[in-house]
C-alpha positions as CSV (number, residue, x, y, z in Angstrom):
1,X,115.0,70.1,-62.0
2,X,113.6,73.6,-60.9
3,X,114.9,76.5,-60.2
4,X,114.0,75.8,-56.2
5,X,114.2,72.4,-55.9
6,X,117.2,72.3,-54.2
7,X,114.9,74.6,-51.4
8,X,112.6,71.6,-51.2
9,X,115.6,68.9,-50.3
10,X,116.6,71.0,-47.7
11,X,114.0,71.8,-45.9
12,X,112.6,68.1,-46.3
13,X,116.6,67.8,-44.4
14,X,115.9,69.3,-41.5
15,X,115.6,67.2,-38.5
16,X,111.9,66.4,-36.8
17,X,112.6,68.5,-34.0
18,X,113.4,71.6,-36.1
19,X,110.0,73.6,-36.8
20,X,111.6,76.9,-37.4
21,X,114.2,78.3,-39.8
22,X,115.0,81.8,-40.1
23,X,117.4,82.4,-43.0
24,X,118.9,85.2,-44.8
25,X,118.1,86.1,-48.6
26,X,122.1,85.6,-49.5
27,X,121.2,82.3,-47.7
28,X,118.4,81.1,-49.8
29,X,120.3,82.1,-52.8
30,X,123.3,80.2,-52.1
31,X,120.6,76.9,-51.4
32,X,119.1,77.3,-55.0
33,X,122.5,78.2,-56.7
34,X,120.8,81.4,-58.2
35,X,119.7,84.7,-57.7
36,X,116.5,85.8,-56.0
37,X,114.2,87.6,-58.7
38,X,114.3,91.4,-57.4
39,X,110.3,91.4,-56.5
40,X,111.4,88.8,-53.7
41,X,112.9,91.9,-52.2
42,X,110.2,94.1,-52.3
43,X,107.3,92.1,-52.8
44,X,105.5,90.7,-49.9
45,X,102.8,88.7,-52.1
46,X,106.3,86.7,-54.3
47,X,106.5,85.0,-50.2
48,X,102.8,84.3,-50.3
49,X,101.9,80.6,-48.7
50,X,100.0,80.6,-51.9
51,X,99.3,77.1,-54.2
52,X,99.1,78.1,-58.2
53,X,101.3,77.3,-61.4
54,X,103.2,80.5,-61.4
55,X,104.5,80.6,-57.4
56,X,106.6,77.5,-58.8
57,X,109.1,79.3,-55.5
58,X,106.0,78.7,-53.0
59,X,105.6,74.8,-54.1
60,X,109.5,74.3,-53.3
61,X,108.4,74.9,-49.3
62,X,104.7,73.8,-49.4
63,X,105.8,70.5,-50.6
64,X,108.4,70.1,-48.2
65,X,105.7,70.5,-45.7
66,X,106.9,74.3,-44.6
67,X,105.3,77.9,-44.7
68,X,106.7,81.5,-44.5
69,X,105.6,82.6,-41.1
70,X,107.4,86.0,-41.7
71,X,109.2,88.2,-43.9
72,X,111.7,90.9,-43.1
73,X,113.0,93.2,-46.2
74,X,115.1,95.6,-43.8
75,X,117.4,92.3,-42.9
76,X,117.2,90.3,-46.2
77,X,115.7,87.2,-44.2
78,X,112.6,84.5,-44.1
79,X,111.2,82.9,-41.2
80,X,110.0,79.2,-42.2
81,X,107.7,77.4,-40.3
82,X,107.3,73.2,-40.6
83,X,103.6,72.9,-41.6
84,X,100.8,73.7,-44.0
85,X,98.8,76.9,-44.2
């Protein structure tokens, strides 16, 4: 199992008439069962909508059919939206 899996089941949870999750960081974190790397508080590229082998956190929403619609470092929180790029 990966280190976001647990991201994937949970959005993949969320009922059909959901189609936007706003969450904090401490949230997400408590979802995976780890810590956030520290470039996923600074970084805006680490929340990219973005499809390659080492954004293994970006497959864990793209396969459960979601993007990140928005980012907001000042608050700790992500904005997911149900749907592909």
């Amino acid at each position: 199992m990966g280190k976001y899996d647990p991201l994937t089941a949970f959005l993949q949870c969320q009922p059909a008439e959901k189609d936007t999750i706003r969450m904090s960081f401490r949230r997400l974190e408590e979802i995976i069962g780890d810590a956030l790397p520290p470039s996923a508080r600074y970084d805006r590229t680490w929340w990219g909508n973005t499809v390659n082998r080492t954004r293994v956190q970006a497959h864990a929403w793209l396969n459960a059919a979601w993007t990140v619609k928005a980012i907001d470092f000042g608050q700790e929180s992500v904005t997911f939206v149900r749907g592909r790029p």
